[in-house]
LOMAR-774162 format. One line per 5 residues: number of its first residue (from 0); for each residue y, x, z of C-alpha. Coordinates in pm, 1 decimal. Last residue first. Example, Ala and Ser with C-alpha at 12.3 -4.5 7.8 and 13.67 -1.06 7.14 Angstrom:
<nodes>
1) -106.0:1367.0:714.0 | -450.0:1230.0:780.0
</nodes>
This chain:
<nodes>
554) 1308.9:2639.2:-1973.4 | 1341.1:2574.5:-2415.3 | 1170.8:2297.8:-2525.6 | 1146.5:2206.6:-2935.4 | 1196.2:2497.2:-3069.5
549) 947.2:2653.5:-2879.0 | 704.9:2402.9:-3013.5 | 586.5:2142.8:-2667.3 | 325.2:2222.6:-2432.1 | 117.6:1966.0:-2251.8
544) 180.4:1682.4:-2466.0 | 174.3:1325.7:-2304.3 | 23.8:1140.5:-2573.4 | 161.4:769.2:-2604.5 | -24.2:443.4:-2598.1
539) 146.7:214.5:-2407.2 | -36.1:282.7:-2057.9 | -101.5:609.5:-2159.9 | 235.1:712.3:-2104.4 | 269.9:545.5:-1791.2
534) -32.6:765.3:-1649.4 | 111.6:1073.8:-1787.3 | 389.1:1004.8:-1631.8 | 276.3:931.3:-1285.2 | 64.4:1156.1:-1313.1
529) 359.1:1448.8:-1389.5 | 569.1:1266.4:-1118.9 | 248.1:1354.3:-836.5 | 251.4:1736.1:-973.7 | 596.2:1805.3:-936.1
524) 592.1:1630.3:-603.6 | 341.6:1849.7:-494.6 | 544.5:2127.3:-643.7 | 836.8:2092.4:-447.0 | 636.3:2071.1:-131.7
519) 487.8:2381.8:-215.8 | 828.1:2545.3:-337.7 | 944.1:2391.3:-4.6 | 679.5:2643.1:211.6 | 727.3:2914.9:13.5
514) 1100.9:2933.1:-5.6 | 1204.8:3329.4:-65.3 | 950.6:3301.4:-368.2 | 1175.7:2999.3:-499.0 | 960.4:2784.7:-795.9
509) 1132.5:2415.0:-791.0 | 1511.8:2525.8:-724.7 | 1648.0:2213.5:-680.6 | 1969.7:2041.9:-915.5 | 1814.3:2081.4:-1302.5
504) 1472.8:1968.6:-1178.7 | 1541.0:1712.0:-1007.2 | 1826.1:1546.5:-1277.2 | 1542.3:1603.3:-1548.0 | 1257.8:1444.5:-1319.8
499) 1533.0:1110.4:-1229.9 | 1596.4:1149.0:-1606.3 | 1205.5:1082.9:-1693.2 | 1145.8:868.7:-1421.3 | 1453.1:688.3:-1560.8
494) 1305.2:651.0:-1903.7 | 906.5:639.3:-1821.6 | 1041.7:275.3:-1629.6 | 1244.1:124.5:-1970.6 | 892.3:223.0:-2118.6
489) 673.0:48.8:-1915.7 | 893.3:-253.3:-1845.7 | 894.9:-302.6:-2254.2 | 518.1:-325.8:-2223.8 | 614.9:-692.0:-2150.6
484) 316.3:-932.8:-2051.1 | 469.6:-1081.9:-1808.3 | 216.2:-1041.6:-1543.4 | 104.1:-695.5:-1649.7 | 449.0:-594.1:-1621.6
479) 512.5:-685.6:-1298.6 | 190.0:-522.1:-1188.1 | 282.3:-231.7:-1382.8 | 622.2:-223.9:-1179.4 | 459.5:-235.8:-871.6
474) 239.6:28.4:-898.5 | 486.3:301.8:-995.9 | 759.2:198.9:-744.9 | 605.7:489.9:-513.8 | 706.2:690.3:-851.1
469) 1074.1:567.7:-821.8 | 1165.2:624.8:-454.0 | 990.9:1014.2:-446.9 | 1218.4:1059.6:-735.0 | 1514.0:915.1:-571.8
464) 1481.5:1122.1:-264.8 | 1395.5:1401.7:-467.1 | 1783.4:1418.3:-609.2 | 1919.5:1317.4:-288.7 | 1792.3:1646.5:-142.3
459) 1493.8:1550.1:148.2 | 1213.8:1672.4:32.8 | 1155.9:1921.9:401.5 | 961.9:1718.0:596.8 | 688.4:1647.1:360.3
454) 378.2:1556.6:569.5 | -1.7:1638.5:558.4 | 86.1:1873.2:304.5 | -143.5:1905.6:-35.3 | -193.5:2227.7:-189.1
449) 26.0:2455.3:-467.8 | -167.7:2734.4:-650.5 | 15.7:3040.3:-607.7 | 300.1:3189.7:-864.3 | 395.6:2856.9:-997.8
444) 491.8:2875.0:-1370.6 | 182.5:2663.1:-1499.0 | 321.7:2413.1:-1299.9 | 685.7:2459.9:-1421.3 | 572.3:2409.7:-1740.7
439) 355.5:2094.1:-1704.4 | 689.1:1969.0:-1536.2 | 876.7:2050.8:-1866.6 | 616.5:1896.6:-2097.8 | 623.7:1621.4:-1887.0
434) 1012.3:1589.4:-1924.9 | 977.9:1701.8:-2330.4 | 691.4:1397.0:-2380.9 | 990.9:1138.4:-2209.2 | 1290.8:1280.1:-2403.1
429) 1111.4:1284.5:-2719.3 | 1003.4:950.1:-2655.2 | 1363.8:801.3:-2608.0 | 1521.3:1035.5:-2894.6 | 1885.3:1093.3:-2786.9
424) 1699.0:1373.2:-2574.0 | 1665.9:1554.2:-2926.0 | 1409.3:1610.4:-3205.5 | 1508.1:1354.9:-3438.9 | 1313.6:1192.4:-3702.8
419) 1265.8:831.6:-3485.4 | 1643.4:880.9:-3498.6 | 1689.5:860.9:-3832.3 | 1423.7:584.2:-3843.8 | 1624.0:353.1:-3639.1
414) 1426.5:54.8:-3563.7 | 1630.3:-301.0:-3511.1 | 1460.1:-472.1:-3366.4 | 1492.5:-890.5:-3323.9 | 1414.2:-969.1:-2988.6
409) 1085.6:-1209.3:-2918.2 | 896.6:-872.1:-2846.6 | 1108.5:-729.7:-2572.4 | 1272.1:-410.4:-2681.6 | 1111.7:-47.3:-2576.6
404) 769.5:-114.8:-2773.7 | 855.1:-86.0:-3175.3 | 1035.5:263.7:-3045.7 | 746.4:406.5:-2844.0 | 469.6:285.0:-3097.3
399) 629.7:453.0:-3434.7 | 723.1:758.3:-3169.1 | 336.6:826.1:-3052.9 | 232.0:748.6:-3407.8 | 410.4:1037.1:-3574.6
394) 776.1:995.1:-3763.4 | 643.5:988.6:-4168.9 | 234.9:958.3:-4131.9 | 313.9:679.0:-3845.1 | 519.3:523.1:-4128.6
389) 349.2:481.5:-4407.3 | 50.4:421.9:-4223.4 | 175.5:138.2:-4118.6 | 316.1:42.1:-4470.9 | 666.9:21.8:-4561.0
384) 705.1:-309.7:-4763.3 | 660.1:-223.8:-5139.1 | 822.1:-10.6:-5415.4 | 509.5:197.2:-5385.5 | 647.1:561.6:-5260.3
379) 983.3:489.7:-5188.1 | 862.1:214.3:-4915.9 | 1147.9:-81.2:-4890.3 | 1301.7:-273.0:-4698.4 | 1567.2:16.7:-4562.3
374) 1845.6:-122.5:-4403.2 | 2136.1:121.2:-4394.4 | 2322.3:289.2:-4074.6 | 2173.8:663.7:-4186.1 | 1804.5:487.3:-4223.5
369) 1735.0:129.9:-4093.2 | 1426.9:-27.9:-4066.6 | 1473.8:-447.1:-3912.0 | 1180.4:-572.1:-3764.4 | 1128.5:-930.1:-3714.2
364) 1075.9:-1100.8:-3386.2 | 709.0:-1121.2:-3235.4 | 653.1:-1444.3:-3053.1 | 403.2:-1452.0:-2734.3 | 162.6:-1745.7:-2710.4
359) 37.2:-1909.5:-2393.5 | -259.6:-2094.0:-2396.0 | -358.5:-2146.3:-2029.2 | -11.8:-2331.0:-2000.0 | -182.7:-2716.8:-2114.0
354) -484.6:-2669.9:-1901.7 | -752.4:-2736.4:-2142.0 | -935.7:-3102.8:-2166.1 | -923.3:-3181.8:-2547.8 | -627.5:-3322.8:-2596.3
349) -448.3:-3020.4:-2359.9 | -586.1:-2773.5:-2657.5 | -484.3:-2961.6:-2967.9 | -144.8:-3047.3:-2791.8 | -106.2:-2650.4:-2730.6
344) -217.4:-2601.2:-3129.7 | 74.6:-2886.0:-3260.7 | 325.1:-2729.8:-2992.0 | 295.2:-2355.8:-3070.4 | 277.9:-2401.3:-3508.0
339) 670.2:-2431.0:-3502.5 | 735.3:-2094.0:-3369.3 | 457.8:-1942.0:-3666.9 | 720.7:-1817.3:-3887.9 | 825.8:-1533.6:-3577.3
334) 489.1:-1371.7:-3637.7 | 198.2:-1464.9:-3388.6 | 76.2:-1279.4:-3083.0 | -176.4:-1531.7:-2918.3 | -257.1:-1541.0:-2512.9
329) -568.5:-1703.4:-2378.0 | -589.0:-1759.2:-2060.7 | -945.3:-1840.9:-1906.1 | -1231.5:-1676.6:-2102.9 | -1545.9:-1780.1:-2067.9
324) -1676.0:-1765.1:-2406.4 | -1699.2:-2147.4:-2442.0 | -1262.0:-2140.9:-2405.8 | -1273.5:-1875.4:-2701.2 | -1512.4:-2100.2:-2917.9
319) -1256.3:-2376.4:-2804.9 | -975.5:-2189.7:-2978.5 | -1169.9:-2072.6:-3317.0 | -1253.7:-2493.8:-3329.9 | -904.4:-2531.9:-3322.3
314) -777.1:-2249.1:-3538.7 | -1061.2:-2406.7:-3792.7 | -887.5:-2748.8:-3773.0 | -500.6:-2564.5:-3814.5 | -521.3:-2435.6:-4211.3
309) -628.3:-2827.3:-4293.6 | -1014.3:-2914.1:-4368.6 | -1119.3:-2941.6:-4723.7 | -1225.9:-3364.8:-4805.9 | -1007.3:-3428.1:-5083.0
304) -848.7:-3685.2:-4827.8 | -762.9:-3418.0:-4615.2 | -903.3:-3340.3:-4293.1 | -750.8:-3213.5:-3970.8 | -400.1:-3340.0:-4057.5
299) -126.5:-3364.2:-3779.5 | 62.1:-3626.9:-3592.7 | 425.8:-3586.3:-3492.4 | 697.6:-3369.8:-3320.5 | 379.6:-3252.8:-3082.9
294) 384.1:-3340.4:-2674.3 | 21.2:-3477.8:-2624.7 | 29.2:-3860.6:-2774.6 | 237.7:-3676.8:-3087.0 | -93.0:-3498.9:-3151.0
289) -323.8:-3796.2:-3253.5 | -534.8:-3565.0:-3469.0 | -561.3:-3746.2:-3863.8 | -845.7:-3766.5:-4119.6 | -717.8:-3804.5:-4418.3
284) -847.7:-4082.1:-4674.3 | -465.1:-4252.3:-4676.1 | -488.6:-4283.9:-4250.8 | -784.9:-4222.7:-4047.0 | -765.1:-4151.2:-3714.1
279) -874.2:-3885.8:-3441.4 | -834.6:-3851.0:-3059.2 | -1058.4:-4060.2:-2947.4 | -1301.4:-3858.0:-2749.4 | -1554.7:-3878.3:-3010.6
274) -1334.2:-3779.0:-3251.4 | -1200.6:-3488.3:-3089.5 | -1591.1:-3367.9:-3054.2 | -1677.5:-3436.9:-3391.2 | -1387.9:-3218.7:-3548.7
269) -1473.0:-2946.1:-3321.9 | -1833.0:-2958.1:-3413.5 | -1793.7:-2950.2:-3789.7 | -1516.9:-2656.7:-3757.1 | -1800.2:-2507.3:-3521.2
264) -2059.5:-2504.0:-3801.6 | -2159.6:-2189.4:-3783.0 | -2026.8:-2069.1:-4143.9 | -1672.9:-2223.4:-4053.2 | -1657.1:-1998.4:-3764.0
259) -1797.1:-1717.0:-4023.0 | -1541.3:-1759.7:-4266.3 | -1250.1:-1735.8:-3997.7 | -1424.9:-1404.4:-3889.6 | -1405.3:-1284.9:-3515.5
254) -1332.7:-891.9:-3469.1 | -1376.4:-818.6:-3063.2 | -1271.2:-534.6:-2906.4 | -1024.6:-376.2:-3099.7 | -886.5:-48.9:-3169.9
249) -517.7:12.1:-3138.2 | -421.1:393.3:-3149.7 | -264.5:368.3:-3495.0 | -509.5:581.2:-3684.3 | -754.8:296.9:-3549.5
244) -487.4:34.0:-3642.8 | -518.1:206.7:-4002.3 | -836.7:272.6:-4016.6 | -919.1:-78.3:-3946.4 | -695.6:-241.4:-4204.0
239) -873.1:-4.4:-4438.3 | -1202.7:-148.8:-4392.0 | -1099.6:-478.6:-4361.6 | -944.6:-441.3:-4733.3 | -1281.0:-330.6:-4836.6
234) -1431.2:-603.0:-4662.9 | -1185.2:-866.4:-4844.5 | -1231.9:-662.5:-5160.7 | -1600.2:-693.3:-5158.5 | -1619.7:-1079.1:-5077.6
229) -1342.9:-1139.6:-5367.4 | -1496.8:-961.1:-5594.9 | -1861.1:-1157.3:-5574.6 | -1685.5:-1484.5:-5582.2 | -1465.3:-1391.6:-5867.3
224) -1680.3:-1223.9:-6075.7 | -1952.7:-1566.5:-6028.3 | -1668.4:-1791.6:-6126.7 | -1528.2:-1559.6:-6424.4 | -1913.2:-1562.7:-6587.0
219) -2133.7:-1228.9:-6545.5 | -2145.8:-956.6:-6755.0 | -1770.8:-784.9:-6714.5 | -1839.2:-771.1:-6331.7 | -2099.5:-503.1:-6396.3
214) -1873.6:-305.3:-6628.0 | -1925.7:-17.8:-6391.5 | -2018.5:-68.5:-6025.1 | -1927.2:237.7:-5816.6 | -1622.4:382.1:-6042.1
209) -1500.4:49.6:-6173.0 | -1514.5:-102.7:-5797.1 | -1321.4:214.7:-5689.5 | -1061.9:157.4:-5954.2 | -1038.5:-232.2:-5870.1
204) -937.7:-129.0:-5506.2 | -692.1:126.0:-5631.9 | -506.0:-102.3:-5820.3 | -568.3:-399.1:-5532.3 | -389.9:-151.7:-5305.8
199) -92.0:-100.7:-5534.4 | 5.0:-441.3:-5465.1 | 48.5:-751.1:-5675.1 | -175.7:-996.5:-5520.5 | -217.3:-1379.2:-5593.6
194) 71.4:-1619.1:-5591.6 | 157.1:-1588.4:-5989.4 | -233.8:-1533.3:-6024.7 | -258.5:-1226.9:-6231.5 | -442.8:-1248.4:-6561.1
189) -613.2:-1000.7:-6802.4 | -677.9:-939.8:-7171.5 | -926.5:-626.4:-7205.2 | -858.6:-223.0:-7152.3 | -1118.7:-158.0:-6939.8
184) -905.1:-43.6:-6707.2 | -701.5:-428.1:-6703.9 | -1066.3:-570.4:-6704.6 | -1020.2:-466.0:-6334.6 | -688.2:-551.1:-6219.0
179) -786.3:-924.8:-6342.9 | -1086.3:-923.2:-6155.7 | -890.5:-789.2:-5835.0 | -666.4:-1085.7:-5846.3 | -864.1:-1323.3:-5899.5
174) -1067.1:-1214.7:-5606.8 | -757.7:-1179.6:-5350.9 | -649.5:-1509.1:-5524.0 | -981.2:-1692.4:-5372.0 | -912.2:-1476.6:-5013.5
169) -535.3:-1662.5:-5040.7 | -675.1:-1989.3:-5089.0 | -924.9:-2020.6:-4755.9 | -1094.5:-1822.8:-4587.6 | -1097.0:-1457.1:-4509.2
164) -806.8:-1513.8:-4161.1 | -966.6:-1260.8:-3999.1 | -904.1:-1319.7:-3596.2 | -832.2:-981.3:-3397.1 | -946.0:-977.2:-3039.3
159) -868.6:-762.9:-2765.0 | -1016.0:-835.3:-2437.7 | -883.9:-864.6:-2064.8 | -1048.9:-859.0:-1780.1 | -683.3:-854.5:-1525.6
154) -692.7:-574.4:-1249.6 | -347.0:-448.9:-1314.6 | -477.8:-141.4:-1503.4 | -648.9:-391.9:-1707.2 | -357.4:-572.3:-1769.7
149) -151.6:-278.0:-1884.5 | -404.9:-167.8:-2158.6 | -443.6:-547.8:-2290.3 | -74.3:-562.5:-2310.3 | -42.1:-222.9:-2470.6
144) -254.3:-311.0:-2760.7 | -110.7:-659.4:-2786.6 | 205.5:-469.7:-2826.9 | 102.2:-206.4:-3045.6 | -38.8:-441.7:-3317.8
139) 273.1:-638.9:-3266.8 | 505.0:-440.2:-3395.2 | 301.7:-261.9:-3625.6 | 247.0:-576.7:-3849.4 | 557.1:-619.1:-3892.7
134) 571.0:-236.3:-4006.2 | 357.0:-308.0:-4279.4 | -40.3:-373.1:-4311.1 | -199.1:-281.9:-4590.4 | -302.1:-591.7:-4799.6
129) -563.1:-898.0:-4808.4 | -748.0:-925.2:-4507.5 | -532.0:-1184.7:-4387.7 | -358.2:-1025.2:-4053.6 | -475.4:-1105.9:-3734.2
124) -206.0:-890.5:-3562.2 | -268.5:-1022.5:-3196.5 | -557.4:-1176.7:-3025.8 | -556.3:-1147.7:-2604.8 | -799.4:-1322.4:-2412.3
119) -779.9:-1273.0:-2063.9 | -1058.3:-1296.7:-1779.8 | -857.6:-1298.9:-1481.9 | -1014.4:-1031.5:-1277.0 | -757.8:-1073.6:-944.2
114) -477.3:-977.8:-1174.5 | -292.8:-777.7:-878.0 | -586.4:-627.1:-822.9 | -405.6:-226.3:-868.6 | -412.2:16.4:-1080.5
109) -75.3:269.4:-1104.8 | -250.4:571.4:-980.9 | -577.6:532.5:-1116.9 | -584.2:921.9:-1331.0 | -511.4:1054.4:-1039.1
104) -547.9:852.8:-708.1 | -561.3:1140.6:-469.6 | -251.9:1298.6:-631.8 | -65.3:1027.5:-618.8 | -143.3:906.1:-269.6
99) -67.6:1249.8:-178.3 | 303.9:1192.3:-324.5 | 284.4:838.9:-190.3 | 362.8:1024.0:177.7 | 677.8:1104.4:55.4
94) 907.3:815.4:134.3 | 722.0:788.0:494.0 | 821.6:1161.4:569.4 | 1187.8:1112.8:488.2 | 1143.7:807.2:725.6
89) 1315.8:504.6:534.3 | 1676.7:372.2:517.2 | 1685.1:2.8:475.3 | 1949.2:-237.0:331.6 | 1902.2:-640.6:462.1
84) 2192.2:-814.3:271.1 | 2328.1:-1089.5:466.2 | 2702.8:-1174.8:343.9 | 2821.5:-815.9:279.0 | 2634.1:-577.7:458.5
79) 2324.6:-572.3:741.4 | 2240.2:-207.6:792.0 | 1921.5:-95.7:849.7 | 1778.4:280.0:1050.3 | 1496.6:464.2:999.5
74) 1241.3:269.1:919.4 | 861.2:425.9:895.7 | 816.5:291.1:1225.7 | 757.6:-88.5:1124.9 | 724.4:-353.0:1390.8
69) 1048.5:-264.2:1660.2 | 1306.3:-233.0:1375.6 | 1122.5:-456.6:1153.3 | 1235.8:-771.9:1472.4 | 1534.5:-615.4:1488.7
64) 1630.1:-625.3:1169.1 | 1500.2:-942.1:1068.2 | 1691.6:-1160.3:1328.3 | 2040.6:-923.6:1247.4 | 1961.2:-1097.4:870.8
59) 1908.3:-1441.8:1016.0 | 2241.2:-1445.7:1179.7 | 2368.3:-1308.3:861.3 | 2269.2:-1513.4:718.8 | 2415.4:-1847.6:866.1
54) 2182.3:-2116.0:972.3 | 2066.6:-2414.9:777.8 | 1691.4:-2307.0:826.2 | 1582.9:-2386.9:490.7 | 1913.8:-2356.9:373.3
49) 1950.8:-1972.6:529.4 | 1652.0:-1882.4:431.5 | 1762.0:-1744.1:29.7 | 2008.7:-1554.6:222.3 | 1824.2:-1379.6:492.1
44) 1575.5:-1246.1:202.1 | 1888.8:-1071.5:-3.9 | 1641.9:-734.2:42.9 | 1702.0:-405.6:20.8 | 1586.7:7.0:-25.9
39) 1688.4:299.4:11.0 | 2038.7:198.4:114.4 | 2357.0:113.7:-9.9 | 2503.6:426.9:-34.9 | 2193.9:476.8:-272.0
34) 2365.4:300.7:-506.5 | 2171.8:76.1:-770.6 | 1930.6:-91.6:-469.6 | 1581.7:-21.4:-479.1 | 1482.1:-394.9:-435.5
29) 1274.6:-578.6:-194.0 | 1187.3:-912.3:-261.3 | 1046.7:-1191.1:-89.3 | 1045.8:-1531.8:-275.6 | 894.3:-1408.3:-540.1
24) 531.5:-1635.9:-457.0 | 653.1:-1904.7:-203.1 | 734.2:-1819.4:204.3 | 461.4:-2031.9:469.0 | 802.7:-2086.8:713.0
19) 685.4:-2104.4:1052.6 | 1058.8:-1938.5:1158.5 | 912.7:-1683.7:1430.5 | 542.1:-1620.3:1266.1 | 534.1:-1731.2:873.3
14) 906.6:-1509.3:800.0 | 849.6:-1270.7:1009.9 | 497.2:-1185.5:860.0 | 679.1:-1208.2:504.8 | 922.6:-991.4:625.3
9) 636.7:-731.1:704.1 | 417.3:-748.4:396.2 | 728.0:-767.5:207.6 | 833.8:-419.5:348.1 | 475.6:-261.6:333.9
4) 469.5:-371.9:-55.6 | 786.0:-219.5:-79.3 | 657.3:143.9:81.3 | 356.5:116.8:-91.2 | 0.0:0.0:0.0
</nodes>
């Protein structure tokens, strides 16, 4: 338990023994407050009592003090200020016991139960197996990625899932497409669809079918081409897509197929099942889901009256096959086009017995590539939307991930590739991968191993105060982040532990021979930011380089 957990712990036991109040979830907080004049810590917990017990606060705030005063002994002193903040001062010791805790933890530091082993289901990118995917694409390919990652760590069972969208009209073009692109090399009449697919990719894809199978596709009728084409370019397109999110750092756990949902029968099942419950009718041959009865804008079509089920009846049954799996939130990634699709799929879900908010689905904004202040929309090597691999290959992965994850995914980006180039502390990831770098240096510098200290009596310069203060917070914040699903947290937190390392390092002395005893102490704390780092770092993704070119760190 950290310091702040060990400071709600106590209010909270305040709060339920001398005013019998049972406090709600967030309703006791304790802050690291902005100035350090104020405090190493505070809470505003007098206030938010004061009309439940219709008393002033600060009356309530001098309450708490005393009472934490004579339960807690790693409080030094509290101040009551304004109109019934609670600031502390901690025990220089108690702010640097976590640096054992650190090192103990390793690798762990950071995990916690805060999820209790909520078994989450998290899908994201789900593109149509059609085309490379583009920086879109990226977005929330790392995102989902880092989601899953932090909710682990947070004690959540989450999975990551990627539905193929390979049925329907735009798999059919996919094959008329590559046909055409293939009796183009053998030098016969050929047609595109006007809506089919254009890209370079399909070029190359109808090269490698002309190298492997010959004119094979030339001897059988268009129908039979077509079927057979478009089954090999989908999984050749597959195959690529999964290079690329492997390249990426985002591997998957689970790969469910549209095609095969259908293929089982569960798109049968799912339409027998609403019906049985009533929530079907038929209207002009369609077959329609009663979804303005469960919060929808109006009704939608399962069935039309040619008889081919709607884009949203598989989704359903592709829903309840994640409900049968035993998992209990499920969380969706879809592209800002898809806002109006959340209400018809929710209604789906609470019509058929779900909890209404255990689908929850998470809007990714569009991406906007600039280069020296001017959009860039296009690749200069195809003509086409930048490509993933495009653009990991042209600023690294670790910086393609760190800059699509430092806004909040229903923000619109705006990426600056000029930046991504540059090898400077204006560079968010550089800066974080140069302060581990830096700490692994001064590690390697130390003239005798450094060992752990029962106590740390002698960190106390302002400068590791707030160090110690921001890697206890460590635990905490991926809790919080877990919870809200916002990797965003992670990085905005790897930024000031990366400056409050920076401004440590550039105001102490880390290595002094005439100092033994603080360089040790110095370099346990060293050692418990560089986990802490590291361990944030991997949380979205991002290497945490040992060494960095000489060009690129200088001590």
């Amino acid at each position: 338990m950290n310091i702040e957990e060990k400071l709600v712990s106590s209010i909270t036991k305040i709060v339920k023994e001398k005013y019998e109040i049972e406090p709600q979830d967030g309703m006791i907080m304790v802050e690291i407050p902005k100035d350090n004049s104020n405090g190493d810590y505070s809470t505003n917990i007098a206030m938010r009592l004061t009309k439940l017990l219709k008393r002033r606060p600060q009356e309530i705030a001098q309450e708490i003090k005393e009472e934490l005063l004579a339960s807690v002994k790693d409080i030094d002193s509290i101040d009551i200020a304004g109109p019934g903040f609670i600031n502390f001062w901690m025990k220089k010791d108690a702010m640097a016991y976590v640096i054992n805790t650190i090192i103990d933890a390793g690798d762990d530091y950071g995990h916690s139960d805060a999820g209790k082993g909520l078994k989450v289901l998290e899908e994201y990118v789900s593109a149509n197996p059609t085309g490379p995917l583009h920086c879109g694409h990226a977005r929330g390919a790392c995102w989902g990625d880092s989601c899953v990652r932090i909710m682990n760590a947070a004690g959540y069972d989450a999975t990551r899932e990627y539905y193929i969208n390979d049925a329907g009209a735009q798999i059919l073009n996919l094959g008329k497409s590559l046909l055409g692109r293939y009796r183009e090399l053998f030098g016969l009449d050929f047609t595109l669809p006007e809506d089919g697919y254009h890209g370079p990719d399909v070029i190359e894809i109808a090269k490698e079918v002309k190298e492997t199978y010959g004119d094979k596709y030339l001897k059988m009728s268009e129908e039979e081409a077509v079927h057979e084409l478009k089954e090999l370019g989908k999984k050749l397109e597959l195959d690529r897509i999964k290079k690329d999110l492997k390249y990426y750092g985002c591997e998957f756990d689970s790969w469910i197929s549209e095609q095969w949902i259908v293929e089982q029968g569960l798109v049968d099942k799912a339409v027998e099942k609403m019906n049985e419950m009533g929530l079907l009718y038929e209207k002009d041959g369609a077959i329609w889901f009663k979804a303005t009865e469960y919060g929808d804008d109006k009704d939608r079509v399962l069935k039309k009256s040619d008889g081919y089920y709607t884009y949203m009846t598989p989704d359903i049954a592709n829903h309840i096959y994640k409900y049968d799996r035993g998992y209990e939130l499920l969380v969706n990634i879809w592209g800002a086009d898809h806002h109006g699709y959340i209400p018809r799929m929710k209604a789906a879900m609470e019509a058929l017995g779900y909890p209404r908010d255990n689908l929850q689905v998470d809007i990714c904004q569009m991406v906007r590539m600039v280069e020296n202040g001017q959009e860039v929309k296009m690749s200069k090597r195809t003509g086409n939307a930048i490509t993933l691999r495009e653009l990991c290959d042209d600023i690294g992965v670790d910086c393609a991930r760190y800059f699509f994850l430092s806004k909040a995914l229903d923000t619109h980006l705006e990426f600056d590739l000029t930046l991504a180039r540059t090898k400077s502390n204006d560079n968010p990831v550089y800066y974080a991968q140069y302060a581990y770098a830096r700490i692994c240096s001064v590690l390697r510098q130390a003239e005798v191993p450094f060992h752990k200290q029962e106590s740390y009596q002698l960190l106390n310069h302002p400068k590791e105060i707030d160090l110690l203060k921001h890697i206890n917070s460590f635990t905490d914040v991926v809790a919080e982040a877990a919870a809200t699903r916002s990797p965003n947290k992670i990085c905005n937190y790897i930024q000031k532990l990366a400056t409050y390392f920076h401004s440590f390092y550039g105001a102490c002395k880390i290595n002094d021979k005439n100092n033994p005893e603080l360089t040790n102490e110095r370099l346990c704390l060293s050692e418990a930011t560089r986990i802490t780092l590291k361990n944030a770092l991997n949380l979205i993704g991002v290497s945490a380089p040992e060494v960095m070119a000489k060009e690129d760190i200088e001590e």
